[in-house]
C-alpha positions in Angstrom: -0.4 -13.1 -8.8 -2.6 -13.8 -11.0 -0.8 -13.4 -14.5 2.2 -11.0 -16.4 0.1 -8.1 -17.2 1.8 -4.9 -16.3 -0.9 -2.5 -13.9 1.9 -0.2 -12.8 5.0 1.2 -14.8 7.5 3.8 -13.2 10.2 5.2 -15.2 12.8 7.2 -14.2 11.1 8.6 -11.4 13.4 11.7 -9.8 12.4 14.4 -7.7 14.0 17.1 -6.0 13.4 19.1 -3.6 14.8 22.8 -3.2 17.3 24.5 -6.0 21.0 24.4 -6.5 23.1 23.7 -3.8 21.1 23.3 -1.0 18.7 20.9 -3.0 18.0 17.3 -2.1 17.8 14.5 -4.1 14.9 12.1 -2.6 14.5 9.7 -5.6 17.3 8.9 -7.9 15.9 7.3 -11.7 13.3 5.0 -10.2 12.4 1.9 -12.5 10.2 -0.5 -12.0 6.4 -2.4 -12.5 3.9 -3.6 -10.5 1.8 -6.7 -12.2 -1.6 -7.1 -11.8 -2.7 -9.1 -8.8 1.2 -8.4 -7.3 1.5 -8.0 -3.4 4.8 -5.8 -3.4 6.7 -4.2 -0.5 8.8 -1.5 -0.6 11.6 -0.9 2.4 14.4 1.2 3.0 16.3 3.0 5.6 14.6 6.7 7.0 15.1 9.1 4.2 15.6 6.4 1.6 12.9 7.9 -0.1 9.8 5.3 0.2 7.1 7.1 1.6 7.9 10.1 -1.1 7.8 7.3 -3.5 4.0 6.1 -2.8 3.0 9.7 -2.4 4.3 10.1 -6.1 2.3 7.1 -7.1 -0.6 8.4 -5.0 -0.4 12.2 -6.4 0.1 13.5 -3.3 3.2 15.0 -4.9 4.3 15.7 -8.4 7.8 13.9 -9.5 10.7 16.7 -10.6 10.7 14.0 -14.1 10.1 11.1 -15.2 6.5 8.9 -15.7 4.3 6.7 -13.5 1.5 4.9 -15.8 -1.2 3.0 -14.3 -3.3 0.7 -16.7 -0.9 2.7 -19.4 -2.1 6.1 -18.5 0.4 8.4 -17.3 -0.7 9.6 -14.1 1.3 12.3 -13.6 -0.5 14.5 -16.5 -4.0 14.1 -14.6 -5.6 17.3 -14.3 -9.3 18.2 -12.9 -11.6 15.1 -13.4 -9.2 12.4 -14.4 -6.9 13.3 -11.7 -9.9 12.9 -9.3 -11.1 9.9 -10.7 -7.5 8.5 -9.9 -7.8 9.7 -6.5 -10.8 8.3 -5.7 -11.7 5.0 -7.4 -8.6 3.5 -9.5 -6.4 3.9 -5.5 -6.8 2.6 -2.3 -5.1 4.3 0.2 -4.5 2.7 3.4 -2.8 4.8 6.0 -0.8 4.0 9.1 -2.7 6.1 11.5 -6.2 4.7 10.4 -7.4 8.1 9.7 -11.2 7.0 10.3 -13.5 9.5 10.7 -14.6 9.7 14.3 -18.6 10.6 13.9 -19.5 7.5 11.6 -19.5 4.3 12.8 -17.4 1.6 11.3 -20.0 0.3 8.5 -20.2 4.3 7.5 -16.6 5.0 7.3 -16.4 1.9 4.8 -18.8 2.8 2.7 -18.4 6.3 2.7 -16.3 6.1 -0.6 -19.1 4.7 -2.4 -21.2 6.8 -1.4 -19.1 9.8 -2.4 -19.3 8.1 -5.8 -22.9 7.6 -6.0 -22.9 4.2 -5.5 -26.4 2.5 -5.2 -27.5 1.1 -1.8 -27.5 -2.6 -3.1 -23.8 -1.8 -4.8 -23.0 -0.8 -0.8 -24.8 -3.3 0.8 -23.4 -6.0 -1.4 -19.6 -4.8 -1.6 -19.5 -4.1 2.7 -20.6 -7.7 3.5 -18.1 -9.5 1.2 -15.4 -7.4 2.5 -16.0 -7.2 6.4 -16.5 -11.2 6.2 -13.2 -11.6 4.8 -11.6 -9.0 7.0 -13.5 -10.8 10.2 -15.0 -7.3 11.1 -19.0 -8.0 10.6 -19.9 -7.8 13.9 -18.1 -4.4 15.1 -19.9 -2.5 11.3 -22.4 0.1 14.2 -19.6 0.7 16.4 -17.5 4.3 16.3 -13.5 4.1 16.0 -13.6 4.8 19.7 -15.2 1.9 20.7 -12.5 -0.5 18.5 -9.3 -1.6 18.9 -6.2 -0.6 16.8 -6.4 -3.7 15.0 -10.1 -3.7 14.2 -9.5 0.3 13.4 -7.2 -0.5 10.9 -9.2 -3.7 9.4 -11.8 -1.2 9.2 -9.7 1.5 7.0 -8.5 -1.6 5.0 -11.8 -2.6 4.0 -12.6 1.2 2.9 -9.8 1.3 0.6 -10.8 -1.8 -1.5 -14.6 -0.9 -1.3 -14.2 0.3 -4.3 -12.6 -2.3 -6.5 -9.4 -0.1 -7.2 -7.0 -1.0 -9.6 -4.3 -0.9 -6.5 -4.4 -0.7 -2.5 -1.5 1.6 -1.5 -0.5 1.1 1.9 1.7 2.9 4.0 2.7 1.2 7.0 -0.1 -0.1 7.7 1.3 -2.2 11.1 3.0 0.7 12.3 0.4 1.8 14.5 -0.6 -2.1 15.9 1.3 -4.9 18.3 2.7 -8.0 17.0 -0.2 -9.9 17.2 -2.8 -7.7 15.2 0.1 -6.2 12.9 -0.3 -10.6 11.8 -3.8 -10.8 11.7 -3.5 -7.5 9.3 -1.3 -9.1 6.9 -2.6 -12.8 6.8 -6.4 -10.7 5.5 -4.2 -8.8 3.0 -2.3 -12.0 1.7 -5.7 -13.6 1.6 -7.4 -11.0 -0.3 -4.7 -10.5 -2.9 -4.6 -14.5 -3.2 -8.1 -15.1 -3.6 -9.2 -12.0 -5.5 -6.7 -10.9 -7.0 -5.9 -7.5 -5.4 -3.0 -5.6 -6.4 -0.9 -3.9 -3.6 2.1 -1.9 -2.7 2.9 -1.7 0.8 5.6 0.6 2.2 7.0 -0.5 5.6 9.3 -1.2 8.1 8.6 -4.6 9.1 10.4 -7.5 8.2 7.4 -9.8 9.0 4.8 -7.4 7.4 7.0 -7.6 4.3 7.3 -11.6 4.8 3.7 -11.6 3.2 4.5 -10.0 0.0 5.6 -11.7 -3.1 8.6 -9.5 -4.1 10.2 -6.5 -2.1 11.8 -3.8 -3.8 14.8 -2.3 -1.0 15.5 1.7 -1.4 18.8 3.1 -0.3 19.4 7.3 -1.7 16.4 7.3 -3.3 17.4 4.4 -5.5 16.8 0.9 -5.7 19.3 -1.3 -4.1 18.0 -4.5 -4.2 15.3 -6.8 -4.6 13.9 -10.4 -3.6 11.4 -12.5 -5.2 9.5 -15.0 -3.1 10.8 -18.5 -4.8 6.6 -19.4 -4.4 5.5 -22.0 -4.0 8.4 -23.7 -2.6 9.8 -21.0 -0.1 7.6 -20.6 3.3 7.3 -17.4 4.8 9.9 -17.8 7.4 12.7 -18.5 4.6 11.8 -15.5 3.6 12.1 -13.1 6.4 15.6 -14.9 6.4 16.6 -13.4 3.6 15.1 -9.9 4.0 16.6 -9.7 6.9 20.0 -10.1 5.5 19.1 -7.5 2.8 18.4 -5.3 5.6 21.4 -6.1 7.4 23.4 -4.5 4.4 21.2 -2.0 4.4 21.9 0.1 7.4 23.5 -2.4 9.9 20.9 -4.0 11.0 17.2 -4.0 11.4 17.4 -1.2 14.3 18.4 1.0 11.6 15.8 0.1 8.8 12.8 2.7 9.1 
């Protein structure tokens, strides 16, 4: 992290969906910041309320009440331009299904976001190296998604949602889809890039190893938050501290087998 500032700010985040008595309550008074340069997981059991959580942050869905600020602008008024400004260059959105778009070849997909934006060719040029060297993906950039492998697929979608410098990499996931040994190669890119530039992301998922790389874990249970752990950096190594979220996930739903 690279300092206390606050990028993020949720406050008393509820929604609700349907009326009376057969409405659902997926989030419950959701508190809670993301600083700049943060690498934070969120985990929970299935319907704890997580992915409807990032999609809030995302816009993908409107809260019932409550505010989401990012860089202190609520995000939740955006209409029209601002709201597709938001969309488009202060997020990153990385999903679990790599949702690459199957004509362009991998160097296309990437910098199709700048592109969209009007980026200049230099801008592209300059932006696409940096990032495919650090993701290890600068020799697959004229290949199509068919031709790669779920790991490379999903290094490729990583690298198009931070083409653009945004303020935050949302990521949903995002080892879902891979094995064991890509779902590490994945994360150990991610941790590098947040250490070394400073990259702020929040990463929904599942797994306790994929979570091992984040510097503090938020744990949802009923659409609230139930717990949290801090990585005691520098001291604590990452296997200490899939230790401990294991144990958090333990109380949680019984056991890993149950946590979604």
């Amino acid at each position: 992290m690279t300092g206390y500032e606050k990028l993020l700010e949720v406050r008393e985040i509820h929604k609700v969906y349907g009326d009376g008595q057969i409405s659902t309550k997926a989030l419950n008074s959701i508190t809670f910041d993301v600083l700049r340069g943060e690498f934070l997981g969120i985990m929970g059991a299935s319907g704890s309320g997580k992915t409807t959580l990032l999609n809030c942050i995302a816009t993908m869905i409107r809260p019932t009440s409550g505010s989401i600020s990012l860089n202190g602008r609520n995000i939740t008024s955006f209409k029209g331009t601002d709201l597709a400004r938001y969309r488009g260059k202060k997020i990153g959105y990385l999903f679990q299904e790599f949702e690459l778009l199957d004509n362009l070849t991998a160097g296309e997909n990437i910098s199709l976001p700048l592109s969209i934006h009007g980026e200049s060719a230099a801008i592209r040029k300059e932006r696409l190296k940096k990032l495919t060297r650090q993701l290890d993906i600068e020799d697959i950039l004229d290949k199509f998604p068919s031709q790669l492998s779920g790991g490379q697929k999903q290094r490729v979608a990583a690298a198009r949602a931070l083409i653009c410098s945004p303020d935050i990499v949302l990521a949903d996931e995002p080892t879902g889809a891979l094995d064991t040994k890509n779902s590490k190669v994945l994360m150990e890119k991610l941790s590098s890039i947040n250490q070394d530039d400073g990259a702020s992301i929040l990463m929904v998922t599942h797994d306790a190893n994929a979570a091992s790389f984040c510097s503090r874990i938020l744990f949802l249970q009923d659409g609230a938050i139930f717990n949290e752990l801090r990585k005691m950096s520098p001291e604590e190594d990452r296997s200490s501290f899939y230790e401990r979220i294991l144990s958090v996930m333990a109380l949680l739903g019984g056991g890993s087998a149950n946590v979604l």
